[in-house]
Backbone as ProteinMPNN parsed JSONL, in Angstrom:
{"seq_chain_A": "XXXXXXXXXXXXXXXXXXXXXXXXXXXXXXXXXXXXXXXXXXXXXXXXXXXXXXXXXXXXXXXXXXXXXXXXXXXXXXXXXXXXXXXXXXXXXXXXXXXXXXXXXXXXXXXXXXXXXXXXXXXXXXXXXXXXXXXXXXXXXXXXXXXXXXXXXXXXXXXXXXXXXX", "coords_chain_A": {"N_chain_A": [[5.388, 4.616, -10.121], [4.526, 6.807, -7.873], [2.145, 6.549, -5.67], [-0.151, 8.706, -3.998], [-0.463, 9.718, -0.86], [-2.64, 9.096, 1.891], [-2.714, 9.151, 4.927], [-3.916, 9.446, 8.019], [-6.113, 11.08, 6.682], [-8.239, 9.193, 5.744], [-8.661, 5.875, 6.235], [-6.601, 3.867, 6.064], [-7.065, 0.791, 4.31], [-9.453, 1.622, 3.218], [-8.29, 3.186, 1.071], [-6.869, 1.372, -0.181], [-9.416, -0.605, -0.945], [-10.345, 1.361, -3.141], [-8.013, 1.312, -4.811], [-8.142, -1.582, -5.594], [-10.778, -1.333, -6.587], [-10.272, -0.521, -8.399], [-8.49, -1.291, -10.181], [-9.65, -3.269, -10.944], [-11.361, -2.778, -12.448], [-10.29, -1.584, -14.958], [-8.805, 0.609, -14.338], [-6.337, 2.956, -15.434], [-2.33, 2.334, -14.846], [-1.431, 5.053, -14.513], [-3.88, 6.715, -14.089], [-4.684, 6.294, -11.772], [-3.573, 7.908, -9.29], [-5.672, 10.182, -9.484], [-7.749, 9.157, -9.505], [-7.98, 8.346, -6.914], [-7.822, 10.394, -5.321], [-10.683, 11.848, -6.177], [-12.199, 9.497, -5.569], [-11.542, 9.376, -2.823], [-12.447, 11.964, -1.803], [-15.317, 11.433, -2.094], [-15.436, 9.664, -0.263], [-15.624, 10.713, 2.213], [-17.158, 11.673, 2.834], [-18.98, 9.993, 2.911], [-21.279, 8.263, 4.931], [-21.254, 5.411, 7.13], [-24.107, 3.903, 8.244], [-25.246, 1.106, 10.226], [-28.103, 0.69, 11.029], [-29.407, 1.319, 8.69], [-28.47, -0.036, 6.635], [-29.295, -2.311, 5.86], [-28.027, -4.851, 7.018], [-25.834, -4.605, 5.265], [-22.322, -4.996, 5.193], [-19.71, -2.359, 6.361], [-17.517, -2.479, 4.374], [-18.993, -3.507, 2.002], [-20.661, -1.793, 1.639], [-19.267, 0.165, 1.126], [-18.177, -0.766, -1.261], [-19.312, -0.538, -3.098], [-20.34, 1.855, -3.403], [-17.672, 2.467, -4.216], [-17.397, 1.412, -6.889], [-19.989, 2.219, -7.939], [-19.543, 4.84, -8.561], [-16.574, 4.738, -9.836], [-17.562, 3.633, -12.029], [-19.234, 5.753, -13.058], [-17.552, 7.397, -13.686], [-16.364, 6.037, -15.523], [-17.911, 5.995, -18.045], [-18.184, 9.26, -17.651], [-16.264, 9.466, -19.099], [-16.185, 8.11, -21.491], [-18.259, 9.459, -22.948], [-17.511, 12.177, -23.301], [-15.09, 11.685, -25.185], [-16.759, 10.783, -27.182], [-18.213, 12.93, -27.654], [-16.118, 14.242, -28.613], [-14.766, 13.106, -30.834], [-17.113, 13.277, -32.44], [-17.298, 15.629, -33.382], [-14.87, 15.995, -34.556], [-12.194, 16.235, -33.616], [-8.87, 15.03, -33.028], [-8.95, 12.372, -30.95], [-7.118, 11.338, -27.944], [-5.871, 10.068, -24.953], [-4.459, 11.733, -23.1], [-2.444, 14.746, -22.732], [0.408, 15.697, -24.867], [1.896, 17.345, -23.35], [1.206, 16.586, -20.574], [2.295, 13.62, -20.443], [4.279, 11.727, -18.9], [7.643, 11.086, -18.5], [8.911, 8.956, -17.898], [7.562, 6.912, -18.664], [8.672, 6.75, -21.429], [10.808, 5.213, -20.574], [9.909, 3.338, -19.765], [8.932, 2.234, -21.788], [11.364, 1.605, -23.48], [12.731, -0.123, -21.606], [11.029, -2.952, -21.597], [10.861, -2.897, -24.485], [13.592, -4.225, -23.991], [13.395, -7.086, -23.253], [13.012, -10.452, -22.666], [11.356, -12.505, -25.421], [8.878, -13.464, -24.142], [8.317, -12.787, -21.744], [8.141, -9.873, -22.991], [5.375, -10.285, -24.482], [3.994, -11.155, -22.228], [3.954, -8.458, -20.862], [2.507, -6.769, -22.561], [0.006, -8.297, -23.053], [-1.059, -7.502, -19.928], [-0.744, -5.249, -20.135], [-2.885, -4.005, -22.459], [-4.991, -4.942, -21.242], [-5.472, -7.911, -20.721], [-6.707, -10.55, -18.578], [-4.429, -12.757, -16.887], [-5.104, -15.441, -16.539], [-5.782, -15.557, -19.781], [-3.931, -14.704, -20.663], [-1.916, -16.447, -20.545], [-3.885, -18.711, -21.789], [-3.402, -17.675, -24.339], [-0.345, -17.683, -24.935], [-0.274, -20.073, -24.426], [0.446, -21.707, -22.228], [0.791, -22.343, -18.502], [-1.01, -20.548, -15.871], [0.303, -20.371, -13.629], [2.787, -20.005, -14.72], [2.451, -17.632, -16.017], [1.801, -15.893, -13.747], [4.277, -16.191, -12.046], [6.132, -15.318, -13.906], [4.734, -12.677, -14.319], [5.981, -11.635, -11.476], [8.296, -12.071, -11.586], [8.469, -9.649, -13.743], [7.425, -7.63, -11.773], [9.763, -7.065, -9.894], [12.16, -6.645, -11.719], [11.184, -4.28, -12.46], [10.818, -2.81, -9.952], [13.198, -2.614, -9.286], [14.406, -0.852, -11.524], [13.253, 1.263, -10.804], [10.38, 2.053, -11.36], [8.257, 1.016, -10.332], [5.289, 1.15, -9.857], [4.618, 0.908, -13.12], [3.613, -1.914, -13.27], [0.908, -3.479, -12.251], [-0.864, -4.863, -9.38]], "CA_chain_A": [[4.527, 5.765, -9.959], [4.18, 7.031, -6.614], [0.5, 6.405, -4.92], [-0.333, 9.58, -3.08], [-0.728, 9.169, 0.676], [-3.616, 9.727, 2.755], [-2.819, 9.349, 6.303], [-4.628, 10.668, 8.868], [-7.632, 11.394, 5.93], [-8.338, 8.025, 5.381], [-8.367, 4.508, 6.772], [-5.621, 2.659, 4.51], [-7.967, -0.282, 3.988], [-10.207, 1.858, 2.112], [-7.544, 3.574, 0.015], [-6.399, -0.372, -0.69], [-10.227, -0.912, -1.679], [-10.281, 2.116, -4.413], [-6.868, 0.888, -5.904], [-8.223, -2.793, -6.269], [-12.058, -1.698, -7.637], [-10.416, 0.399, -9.691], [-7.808, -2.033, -10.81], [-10.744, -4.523, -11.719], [-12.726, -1.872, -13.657], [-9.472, -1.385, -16.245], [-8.507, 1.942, -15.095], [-4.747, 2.546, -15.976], [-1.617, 2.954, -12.882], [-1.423, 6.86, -14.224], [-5.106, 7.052, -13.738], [-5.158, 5.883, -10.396], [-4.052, 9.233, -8.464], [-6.7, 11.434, -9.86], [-9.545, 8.074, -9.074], [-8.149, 8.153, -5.33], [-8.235, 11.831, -5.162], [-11.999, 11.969, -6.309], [-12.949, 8.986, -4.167], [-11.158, 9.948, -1.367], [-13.459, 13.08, -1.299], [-16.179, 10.845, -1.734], [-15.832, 8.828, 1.016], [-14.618, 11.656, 3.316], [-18.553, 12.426, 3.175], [-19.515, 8.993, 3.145], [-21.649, 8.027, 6.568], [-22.122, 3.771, 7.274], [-24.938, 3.417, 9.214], [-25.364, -0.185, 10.371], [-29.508, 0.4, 11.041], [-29.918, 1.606, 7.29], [-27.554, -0.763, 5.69], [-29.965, -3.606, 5.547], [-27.557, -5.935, 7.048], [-24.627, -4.846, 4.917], [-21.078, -4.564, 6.26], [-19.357, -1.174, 5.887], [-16.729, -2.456, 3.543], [-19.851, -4.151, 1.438], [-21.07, -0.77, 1.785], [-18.113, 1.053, 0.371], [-17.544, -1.304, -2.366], [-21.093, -0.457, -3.953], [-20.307, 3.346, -3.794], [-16.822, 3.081, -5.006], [-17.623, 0.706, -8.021], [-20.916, 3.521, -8.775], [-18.491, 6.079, -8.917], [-15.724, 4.595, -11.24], [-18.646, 3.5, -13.488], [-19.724, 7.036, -13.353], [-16.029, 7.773, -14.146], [-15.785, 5.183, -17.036], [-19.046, 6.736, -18.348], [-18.326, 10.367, -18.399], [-14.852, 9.507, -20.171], [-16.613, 7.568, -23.024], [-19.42, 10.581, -23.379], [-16.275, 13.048, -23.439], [-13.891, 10.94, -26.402], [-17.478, 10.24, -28.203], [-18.152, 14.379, -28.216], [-14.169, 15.013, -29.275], [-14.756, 12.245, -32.13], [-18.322, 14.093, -33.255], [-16.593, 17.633, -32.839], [-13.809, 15.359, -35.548], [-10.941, 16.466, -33.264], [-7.99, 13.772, -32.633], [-8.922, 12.007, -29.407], [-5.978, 11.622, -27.404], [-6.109, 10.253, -23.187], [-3.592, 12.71, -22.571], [-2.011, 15.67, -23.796], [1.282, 15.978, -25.026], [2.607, 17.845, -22.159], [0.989, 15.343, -19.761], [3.512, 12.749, -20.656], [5.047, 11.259, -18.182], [8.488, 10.709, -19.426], [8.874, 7.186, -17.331], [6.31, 6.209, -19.871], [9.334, 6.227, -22.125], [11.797, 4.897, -20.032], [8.839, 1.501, -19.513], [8.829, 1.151, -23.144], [12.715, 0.935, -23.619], [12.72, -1.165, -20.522], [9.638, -3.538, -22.086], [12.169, -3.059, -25.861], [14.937, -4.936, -23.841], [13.481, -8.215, -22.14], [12.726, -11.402, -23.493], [10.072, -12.298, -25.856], [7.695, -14.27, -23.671], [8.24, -11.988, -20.865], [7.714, -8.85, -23.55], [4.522, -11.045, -24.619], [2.983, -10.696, -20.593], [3.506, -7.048, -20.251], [1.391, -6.384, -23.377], [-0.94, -8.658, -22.494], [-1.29, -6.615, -19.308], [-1.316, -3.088, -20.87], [-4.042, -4.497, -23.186], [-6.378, -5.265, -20.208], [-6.24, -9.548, -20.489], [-6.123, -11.124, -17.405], [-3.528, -13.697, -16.23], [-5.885, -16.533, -17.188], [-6.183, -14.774, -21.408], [-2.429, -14.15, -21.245], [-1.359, -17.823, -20.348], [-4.025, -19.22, -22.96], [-2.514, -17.049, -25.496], [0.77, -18.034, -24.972], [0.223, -21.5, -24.683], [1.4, -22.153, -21.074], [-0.486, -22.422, -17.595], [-1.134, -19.151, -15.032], [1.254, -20.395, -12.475], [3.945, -19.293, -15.614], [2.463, -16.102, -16.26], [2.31, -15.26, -12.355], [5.779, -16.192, -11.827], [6.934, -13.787, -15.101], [4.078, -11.073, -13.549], [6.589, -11.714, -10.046], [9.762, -11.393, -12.233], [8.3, -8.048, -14.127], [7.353, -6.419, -10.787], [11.154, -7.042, -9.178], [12.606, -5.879, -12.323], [10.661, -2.418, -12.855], [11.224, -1.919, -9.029], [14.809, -1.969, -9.108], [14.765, 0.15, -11.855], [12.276, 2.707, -10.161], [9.145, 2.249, -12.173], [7.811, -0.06, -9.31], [4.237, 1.706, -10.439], [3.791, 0.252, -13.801], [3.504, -3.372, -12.412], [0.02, -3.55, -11.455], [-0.716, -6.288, -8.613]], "C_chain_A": [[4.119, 5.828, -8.495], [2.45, 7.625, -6.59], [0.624, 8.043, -3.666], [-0.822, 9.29, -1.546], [-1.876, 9.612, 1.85], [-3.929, 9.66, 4.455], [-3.312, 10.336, 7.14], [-5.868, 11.444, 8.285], [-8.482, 10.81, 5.975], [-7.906, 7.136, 5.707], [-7.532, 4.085, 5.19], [-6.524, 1.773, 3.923], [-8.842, 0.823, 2.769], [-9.67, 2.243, 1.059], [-7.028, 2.157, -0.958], [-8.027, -0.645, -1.338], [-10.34, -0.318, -2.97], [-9.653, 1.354, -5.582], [-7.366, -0.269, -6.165], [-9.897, -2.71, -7.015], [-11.095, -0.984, -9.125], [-9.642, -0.18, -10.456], [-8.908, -3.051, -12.014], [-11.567, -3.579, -12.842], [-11.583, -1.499, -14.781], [-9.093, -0.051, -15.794], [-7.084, 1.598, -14.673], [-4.228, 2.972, -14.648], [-1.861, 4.251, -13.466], [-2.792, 7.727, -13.983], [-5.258, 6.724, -12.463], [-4.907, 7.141, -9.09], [-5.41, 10.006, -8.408], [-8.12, 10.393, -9.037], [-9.327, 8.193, -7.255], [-8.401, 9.508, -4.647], [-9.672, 12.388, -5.325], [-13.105, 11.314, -5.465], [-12.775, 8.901, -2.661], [-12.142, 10.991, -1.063], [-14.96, 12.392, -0.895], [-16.789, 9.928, -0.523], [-15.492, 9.277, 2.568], [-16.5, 11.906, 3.965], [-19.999, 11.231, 3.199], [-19.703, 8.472, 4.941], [-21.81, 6.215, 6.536], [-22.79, 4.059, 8.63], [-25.7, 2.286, 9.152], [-27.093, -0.307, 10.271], [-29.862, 0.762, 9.44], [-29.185, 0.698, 5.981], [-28.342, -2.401, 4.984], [-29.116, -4.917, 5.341], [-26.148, -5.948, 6.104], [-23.315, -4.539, 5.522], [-20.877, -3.793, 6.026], [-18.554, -1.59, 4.666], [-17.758, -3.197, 1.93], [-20.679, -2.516, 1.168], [-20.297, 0.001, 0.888], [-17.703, 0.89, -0.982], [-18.531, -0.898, -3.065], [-20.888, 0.828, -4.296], [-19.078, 3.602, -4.681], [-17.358, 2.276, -6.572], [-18.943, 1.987, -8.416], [-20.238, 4.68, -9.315], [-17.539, 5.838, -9.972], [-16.356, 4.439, -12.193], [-19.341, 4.806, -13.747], [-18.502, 7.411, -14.397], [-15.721, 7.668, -15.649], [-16.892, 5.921, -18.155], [-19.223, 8.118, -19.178], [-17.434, 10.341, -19.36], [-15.19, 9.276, -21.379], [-17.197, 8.964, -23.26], [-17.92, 11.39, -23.928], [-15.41, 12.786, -24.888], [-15.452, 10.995, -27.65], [-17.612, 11.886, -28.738], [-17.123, 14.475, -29.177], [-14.657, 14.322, -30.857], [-15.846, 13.141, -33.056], [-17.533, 15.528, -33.318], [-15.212, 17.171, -34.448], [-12.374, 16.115, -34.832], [-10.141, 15.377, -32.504], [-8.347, 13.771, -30.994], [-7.476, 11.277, -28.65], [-6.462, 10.856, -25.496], [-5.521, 11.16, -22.359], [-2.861, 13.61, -23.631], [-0.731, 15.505, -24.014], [2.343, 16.167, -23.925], [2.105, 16.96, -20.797], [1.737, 14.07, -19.86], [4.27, 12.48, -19.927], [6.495, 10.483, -18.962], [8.967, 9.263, -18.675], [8.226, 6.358, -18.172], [7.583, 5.588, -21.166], [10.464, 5.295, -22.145], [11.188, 2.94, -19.674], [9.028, 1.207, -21.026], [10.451, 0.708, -23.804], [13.025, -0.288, -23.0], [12.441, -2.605, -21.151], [10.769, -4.14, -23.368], [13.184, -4.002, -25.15], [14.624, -6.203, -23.304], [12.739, -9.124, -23.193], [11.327, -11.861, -24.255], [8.993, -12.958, -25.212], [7.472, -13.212, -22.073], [7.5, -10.463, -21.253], [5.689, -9.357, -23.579], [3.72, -10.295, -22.987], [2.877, -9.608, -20.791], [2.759, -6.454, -21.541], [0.61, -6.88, -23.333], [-1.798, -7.666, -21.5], [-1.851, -5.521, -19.594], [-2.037, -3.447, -21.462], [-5.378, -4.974, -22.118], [-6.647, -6.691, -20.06], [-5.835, -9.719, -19.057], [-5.156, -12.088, -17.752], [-3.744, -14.915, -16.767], [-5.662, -16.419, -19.098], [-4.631, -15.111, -22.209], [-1.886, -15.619, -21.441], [-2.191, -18.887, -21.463], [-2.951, -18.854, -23.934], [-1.662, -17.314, -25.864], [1.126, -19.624, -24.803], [1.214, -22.335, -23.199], [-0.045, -22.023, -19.855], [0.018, -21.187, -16.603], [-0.026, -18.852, -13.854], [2.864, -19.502, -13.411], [3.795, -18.135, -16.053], [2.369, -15.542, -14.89], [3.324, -15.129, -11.937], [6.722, -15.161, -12.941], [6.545, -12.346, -14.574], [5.237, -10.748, -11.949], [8.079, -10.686, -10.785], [9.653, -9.785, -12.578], [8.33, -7.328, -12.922], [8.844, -5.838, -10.369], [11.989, -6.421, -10.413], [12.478, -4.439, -12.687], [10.551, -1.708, -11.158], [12.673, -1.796, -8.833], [15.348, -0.995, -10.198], [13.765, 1.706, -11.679], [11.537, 3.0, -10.901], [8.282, 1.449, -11.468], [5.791, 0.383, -10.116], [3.434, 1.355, -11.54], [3.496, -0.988, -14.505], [2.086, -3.245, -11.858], [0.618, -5.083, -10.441], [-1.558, -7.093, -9.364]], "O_chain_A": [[3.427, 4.944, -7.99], [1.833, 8.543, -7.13], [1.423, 8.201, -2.743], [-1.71, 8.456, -1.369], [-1.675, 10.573, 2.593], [-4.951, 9.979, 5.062], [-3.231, 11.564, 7.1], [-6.554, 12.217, 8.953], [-9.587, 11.307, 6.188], [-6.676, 7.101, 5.663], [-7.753, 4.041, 3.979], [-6.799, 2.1, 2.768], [-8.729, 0.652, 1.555], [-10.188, 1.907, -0.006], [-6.891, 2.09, -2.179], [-7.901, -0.977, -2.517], [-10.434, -1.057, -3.95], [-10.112, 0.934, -6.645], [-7.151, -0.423, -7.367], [-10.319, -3.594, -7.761], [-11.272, -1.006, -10.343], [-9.789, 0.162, -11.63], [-8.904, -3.347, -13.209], [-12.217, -3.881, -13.843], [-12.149, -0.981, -15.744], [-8.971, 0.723, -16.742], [-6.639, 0.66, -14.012], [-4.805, 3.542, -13.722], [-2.738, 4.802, -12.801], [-2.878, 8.936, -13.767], [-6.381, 7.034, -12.065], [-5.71, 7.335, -8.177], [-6.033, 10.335, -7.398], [-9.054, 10.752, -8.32], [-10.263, 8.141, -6.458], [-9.06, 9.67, -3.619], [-9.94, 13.382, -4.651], [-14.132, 11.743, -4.941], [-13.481, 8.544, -1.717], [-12.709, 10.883, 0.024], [-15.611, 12.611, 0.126], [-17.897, 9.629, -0.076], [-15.235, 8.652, 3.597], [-16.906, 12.193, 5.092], [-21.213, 11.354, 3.367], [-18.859, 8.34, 5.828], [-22.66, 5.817, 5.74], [-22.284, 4.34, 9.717], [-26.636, 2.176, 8.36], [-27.547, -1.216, 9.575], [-30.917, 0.228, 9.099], [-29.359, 0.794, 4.766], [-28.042, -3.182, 4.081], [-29.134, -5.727, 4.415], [-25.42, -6.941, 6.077], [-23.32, -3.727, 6.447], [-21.652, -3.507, 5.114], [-18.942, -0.957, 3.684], [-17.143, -3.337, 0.873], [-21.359, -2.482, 0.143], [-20.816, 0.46, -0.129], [-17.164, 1.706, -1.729], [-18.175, -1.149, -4.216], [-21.191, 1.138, -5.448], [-19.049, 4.449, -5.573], [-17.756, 3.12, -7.374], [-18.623, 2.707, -9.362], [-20.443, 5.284, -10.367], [-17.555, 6.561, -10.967], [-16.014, 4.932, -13.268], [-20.059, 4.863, -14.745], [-18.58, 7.643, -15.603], [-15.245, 8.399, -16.518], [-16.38, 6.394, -19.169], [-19.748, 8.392, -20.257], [-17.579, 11.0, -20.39], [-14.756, 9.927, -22.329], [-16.428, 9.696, -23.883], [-17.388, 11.046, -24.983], [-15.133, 13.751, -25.601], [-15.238, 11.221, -28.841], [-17.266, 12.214, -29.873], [-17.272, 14.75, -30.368], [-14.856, 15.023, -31.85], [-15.547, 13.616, -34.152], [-18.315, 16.402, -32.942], [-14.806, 18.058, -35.199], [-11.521, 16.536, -35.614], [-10.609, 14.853, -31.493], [-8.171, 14.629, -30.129], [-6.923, 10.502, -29.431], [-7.469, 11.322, -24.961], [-5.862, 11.413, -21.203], [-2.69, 13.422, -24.835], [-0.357, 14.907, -23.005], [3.309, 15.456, -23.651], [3.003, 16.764, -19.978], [1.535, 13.429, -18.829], [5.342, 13.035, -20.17], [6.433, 9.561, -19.776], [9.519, 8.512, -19.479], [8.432, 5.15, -18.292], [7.553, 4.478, -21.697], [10.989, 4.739, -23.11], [11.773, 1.876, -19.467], [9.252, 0.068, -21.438], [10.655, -0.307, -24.47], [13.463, -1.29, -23.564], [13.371, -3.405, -21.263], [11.336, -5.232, -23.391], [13.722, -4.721, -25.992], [15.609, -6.687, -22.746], [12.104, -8.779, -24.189], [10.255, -11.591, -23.713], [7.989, -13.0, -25.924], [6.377, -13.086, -21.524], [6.701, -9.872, -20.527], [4.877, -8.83, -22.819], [3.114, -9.235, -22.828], [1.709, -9.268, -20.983], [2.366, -5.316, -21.284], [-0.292, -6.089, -23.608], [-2.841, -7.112, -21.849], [-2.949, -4.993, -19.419], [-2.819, -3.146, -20.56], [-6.525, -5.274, -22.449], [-7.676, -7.043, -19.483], [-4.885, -9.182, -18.487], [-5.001, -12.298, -18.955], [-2.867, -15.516, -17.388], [-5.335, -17.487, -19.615], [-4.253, -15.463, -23.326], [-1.422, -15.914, -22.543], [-1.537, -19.771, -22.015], [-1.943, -19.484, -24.254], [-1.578, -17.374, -27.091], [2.187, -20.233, -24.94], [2.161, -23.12, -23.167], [-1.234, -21.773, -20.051], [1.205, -20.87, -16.527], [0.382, -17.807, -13.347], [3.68, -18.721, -12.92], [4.749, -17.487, -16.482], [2.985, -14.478, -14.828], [3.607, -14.066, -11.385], [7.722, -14.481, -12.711], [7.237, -11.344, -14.397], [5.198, -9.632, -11.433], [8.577, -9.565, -10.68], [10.32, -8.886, -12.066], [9.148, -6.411, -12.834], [9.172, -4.653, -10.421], [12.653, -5.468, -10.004], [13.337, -3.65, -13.081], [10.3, -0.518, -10.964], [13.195, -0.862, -8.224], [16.41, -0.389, -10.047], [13.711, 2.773, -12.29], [11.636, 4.128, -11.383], [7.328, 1.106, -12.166], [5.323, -0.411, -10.931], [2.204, 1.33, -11.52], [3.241, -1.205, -15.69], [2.133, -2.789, -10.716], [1.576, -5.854, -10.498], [-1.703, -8.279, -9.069]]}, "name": "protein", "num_of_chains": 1, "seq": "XXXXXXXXXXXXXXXXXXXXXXXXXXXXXXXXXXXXXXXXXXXXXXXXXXXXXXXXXXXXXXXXXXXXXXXXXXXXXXXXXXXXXXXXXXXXXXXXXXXXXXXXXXXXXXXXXXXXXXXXXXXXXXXXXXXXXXXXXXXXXXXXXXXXXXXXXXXXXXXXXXXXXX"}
């Protein structure tokens, strides 16, 4: 999944902070355009000023606003699914026609590779960490990092590089 590019909008570094709060807060790779597109605006209008910071750094600074914001994010989404549910209409994260058809092309992919390897990448898509996945399975982290290494190099040579988090 191609990351949209903000050169010349935006310091890289901060676009690299978004993608890793927002990694840590659970949101998904096809959610991650729309979160850099929202906090990109946000931080377009974001000022650091060192005398009002009470001693914090800018990037200590940044991390506080983006993390308020995805938890805003995570927030309105629940309110939103809890309406749909009271309203009794099928909740859904996406529509139909929103479907990224790579989506189907990861789960054939996913269908063809071995079972301890299959094992990790549902782990993953399920939200455990690294640490959860390697209990689970009965092995130590250095063996689920080295499979998380393998998955990435395999879903970038077949041009899904995207849904490999880091």
């Amino acid at each position: 999944m191609d990351m949209p590019s903000y050169d010349g909008v935006i310091e890289r570094w901060k676009v690299d902070l978004i993608i890793t709060r927002a990694k840590l807060l659970k949101f998904r790779a096809y959610q991650l355009p729309d979160v850099l597109q929202e906090l990109v605006l946000e931080l377009l209008d974001f000022e650091y000023d060192p005398e009002h910071a009470d001693g914090a750094t800018e990037s200590t600074a940044l991390t506080t606003v983006i993390d308020h914001h995805l938890r805003k994010m995570k927030r309105s989404a629940k309110r939103y699914q809890a309406r749909l549910e009271r309203m009794g209409e099928e909740v859904s994260e996406f529509s139909p026609d929103e479907v990224d058809m790579q989506a189907i092309d990861v789960g054939s992919i996913v269908a063809g590779l071995p079972p301890r390897e299959q094992a990790v990448c549902q782990g993953l898509a399920g939200g455990m960490t690294r640490q959860e996945i390697a209990r689970e399975l009965g092995c130590g982290w250095h063996t689920v990092n080295r499979i998380v290494k393998q998955l990435r190099e395999h879903f970038r040579e077949t041009g899904l590089a995207g849904w490999v988090g880091e």
